[in-house]
C-alpha positions in Angstrom: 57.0 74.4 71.1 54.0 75.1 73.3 54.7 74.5 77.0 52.2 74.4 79.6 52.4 75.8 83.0 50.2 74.6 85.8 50.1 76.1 89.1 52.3 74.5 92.1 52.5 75.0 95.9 56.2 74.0 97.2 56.8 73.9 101.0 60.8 74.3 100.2 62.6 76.1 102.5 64.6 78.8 100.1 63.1 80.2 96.8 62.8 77.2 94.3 64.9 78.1 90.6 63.4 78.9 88.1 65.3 76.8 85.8 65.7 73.3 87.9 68.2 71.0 85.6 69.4 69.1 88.9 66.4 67.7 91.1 65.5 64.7 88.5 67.4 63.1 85.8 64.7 62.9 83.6 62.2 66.2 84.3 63.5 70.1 83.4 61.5 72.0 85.6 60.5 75.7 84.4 58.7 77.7 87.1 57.4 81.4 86.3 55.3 84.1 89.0 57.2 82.4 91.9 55.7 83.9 95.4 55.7 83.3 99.2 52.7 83.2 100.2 50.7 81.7 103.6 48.3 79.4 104.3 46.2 78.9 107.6 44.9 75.7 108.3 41.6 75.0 110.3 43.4 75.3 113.4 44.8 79.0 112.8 48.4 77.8 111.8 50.0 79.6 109.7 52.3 77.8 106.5 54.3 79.6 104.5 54.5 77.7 101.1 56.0 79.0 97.6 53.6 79.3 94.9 54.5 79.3 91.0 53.8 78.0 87.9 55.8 75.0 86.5 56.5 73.1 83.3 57.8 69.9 83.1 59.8 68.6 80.0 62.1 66.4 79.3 66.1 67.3 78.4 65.3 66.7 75.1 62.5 69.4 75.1 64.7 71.7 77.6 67.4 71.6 74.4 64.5 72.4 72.4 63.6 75.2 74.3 66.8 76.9 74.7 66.8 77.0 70.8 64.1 78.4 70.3 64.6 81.1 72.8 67.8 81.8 72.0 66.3 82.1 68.1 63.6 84.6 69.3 66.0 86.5 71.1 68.4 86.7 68.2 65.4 88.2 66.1 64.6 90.7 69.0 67.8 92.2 69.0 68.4 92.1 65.3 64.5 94.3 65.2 65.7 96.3 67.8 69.1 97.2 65.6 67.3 97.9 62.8 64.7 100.1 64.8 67.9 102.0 66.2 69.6 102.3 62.6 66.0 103.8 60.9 66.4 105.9 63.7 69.6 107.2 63.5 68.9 107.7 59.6 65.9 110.1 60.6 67.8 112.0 63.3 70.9 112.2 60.6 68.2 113.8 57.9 66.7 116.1 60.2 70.2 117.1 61.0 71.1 118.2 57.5 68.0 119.4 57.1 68.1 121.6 59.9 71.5 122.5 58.6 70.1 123.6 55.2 68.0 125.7 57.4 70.1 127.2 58.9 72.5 127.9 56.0 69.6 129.6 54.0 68.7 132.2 56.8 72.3 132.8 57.3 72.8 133.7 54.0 69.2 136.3 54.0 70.9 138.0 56.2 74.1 138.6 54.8 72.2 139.6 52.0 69.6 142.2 54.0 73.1 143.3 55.3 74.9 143.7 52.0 71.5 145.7 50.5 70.7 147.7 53.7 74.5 148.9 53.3 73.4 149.8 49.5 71.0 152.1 50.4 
C-alpha cells in the first residue's frame, strides 16, 4: 500500500495526533514531521501554526495499514532474532575456541615443566 503524504499547516491549539481515528467518520488521518512553527503576516503578526505531513485514507485502508505494518514489524524482529542467534553462535565458537587455546598452552607448559625437571 503506497500512501501519500502532503504537507499541512493546522492552527490547532495543542499538538495534532499523529494517528487521528476520531475527528471524521470517514477520513484516518496519518500525520508525520509534526512542528510548531510561526508565521508573520504583512503586518508583523506573528501566528504560530503546526506544520506536518498528512495522509488521508479511509478505515478500510487504515485496517489495511495496520496489517501491513504490524507484518513488517513481525519480519523486523524475526531478522533481528536471527541476527542475535548467528551472533551468539560466533561468540559461542570463539569461546571454545579460545578455550582450546588456552588448554593447548596450558598443557606446553606442564610439559616444559615436566622436561625442565628431567634435566
Amino acid at each position: 500500500m503506497k500512501i501519500e503524504y502532503r504537507v499541512v499547516k493546522g492552527s490547532q491549539a495543542t499538538r495534532p495526533a499523529e494517528i487521528d481515528t476520531t475527528s471524521s467518520p470517514s477520513t484516518v488521518y496519518l500525520r508525520k514531521d509534526i512542528k510548531r512553527i510561526t508565521e508573520v503576516d504583512e503586518q508583523g503578526e506573528e501566528t504560530y501554526l503546526w506544520q506536518y505531513e498528512e495522509a488521508e485514507l479511509t478505515p478500510e485502508e487504515y485496517k489495511l495499514y495496520l496489517a501491513e505494518t504490524e507484518n513488517m514489524t513481525t519480519q523486523l524482529l524475526m531478522q533481528q532474532i536471527n541476527d542475535l542467534a548467528a551472533t551468539q553462535e560466533m561468540t559461542d565458537v570463539t569461546a571454545e575456541i579460545y578455550h582450546e587455546e588456552q588448554m593447548q598452552l596450558l598443557n606446553d607448559i606442564q610439559a616444559d615443566i615436566i622436561l625442565g625437571g628431567e634435566n
